[in-house]
C-alpha positions in Angstrom: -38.5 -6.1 56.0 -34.8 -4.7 55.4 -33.3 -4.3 51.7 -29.3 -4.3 51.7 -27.8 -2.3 49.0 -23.9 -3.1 48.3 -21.9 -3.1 45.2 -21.2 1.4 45.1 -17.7 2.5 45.2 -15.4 5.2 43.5 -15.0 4.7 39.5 -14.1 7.2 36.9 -16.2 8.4 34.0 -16.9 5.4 31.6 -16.1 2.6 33.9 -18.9 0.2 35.1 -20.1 -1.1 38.7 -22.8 -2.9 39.6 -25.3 -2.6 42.2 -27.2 -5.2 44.0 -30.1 -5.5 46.5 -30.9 -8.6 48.8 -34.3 -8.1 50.4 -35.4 -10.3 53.5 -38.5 -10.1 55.5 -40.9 -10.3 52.4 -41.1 -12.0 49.0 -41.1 -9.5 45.8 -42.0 -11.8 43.4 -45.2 -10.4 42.8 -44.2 -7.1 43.3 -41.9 -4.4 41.9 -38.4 -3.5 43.0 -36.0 -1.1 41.7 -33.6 2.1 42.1 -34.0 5.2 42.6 -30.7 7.8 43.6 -30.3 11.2 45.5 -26.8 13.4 44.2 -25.8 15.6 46.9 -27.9 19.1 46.7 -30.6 17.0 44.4 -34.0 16.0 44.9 -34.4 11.6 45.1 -34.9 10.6 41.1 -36.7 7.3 39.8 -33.4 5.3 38.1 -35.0 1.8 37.3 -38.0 -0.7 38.2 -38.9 -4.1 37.0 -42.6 -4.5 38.2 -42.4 -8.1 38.3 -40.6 -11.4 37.3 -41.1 -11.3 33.6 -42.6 -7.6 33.4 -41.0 -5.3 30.9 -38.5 -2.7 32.9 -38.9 0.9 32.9 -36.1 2.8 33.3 -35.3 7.2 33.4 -34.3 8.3 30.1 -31.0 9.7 31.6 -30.1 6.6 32.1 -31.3 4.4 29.3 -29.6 2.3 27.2 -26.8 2.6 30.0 -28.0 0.7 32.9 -29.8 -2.4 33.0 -32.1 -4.1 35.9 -32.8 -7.8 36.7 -33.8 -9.5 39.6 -33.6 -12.5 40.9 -36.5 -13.6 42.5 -35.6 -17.4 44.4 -32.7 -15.1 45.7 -35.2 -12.1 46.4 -32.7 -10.1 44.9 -32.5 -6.6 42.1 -29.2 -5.9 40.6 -28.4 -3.1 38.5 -25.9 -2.9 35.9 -24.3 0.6 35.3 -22.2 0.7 32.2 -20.2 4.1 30.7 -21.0 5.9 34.1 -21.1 9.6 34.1 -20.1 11.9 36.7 -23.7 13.0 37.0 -24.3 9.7 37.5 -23.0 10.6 41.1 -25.6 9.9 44.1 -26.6 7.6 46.4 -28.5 4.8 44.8 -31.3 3.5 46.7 -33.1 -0.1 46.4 -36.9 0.1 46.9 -39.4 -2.2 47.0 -42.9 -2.1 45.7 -45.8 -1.9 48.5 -49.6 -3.2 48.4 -52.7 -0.9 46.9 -50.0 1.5 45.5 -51.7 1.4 41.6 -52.5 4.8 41.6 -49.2 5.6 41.4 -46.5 5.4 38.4 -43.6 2.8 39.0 -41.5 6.3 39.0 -43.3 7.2 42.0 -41.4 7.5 45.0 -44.6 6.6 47.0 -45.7 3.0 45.1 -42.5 2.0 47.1 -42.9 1.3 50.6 -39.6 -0.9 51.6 -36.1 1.4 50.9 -32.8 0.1 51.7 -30.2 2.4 53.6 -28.3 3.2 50.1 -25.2 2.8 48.5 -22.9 5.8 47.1 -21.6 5.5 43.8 -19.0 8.4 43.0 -17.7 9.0 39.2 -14.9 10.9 38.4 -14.0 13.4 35.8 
């Protein structure tokens, strides 16, 4: 199973870019995908999740009402839209994938999220 993240680059603070996440190996349909992002010095940080084509999206609250998730699911693909970007916003962005008999955790778990893509940096300027 491999998850390509593409779509980060170098912006400046209220500009928008937007990420997206082809997955191969393994149909998501049925199961969550999402972000999650590491700034440098930082521990990892939940971002965004849609559990499911149709399922209502949960997203951190430092980034509400800022970014917004879809997916695509014939192109087994989550995108995420990042609009006035902050420089905190900073970090590299992460797509994950949802694993099997993970409902213990909270879709803001790191570990419901067995499949991680090799990441994309997103940089905002001052």
């Amino acid at each position: 199973v491999q998850l390509q993240a593409f779509g980060g680059g170098l912006v400046q603070t209220g500009a928008s870019l937007r990420l997206s996440c082809a997955a191969s190996g393994r149909r998501f349909s049925s199961y969550a995908m999402g972000w999650f992002r590491q700034a440098p010095g930082k521990e990892r940080e939940f971002v965004a999740t849609m559990p499911w084509s149709g399922g209502m999206p949960y997203y951190a609250d430092s980034v509400k009402g800022r970014f917004t998730i879809s997916r695509d699911n014939a192109k087994n693909m989550v995108s995420l839209q990042m609009n006035s970007l902050k420089p905190e916003d900073t970090a590299v962005y992460y797509c994950v994938g949802e694993g099997t008999g993970v409902t213990r955790w909270k879709y803001s778990d790191s570990p419901r999220y067995a499949y991680w893509g090799q990441g994309t940096l997103v940089t905002v300027s001052s």
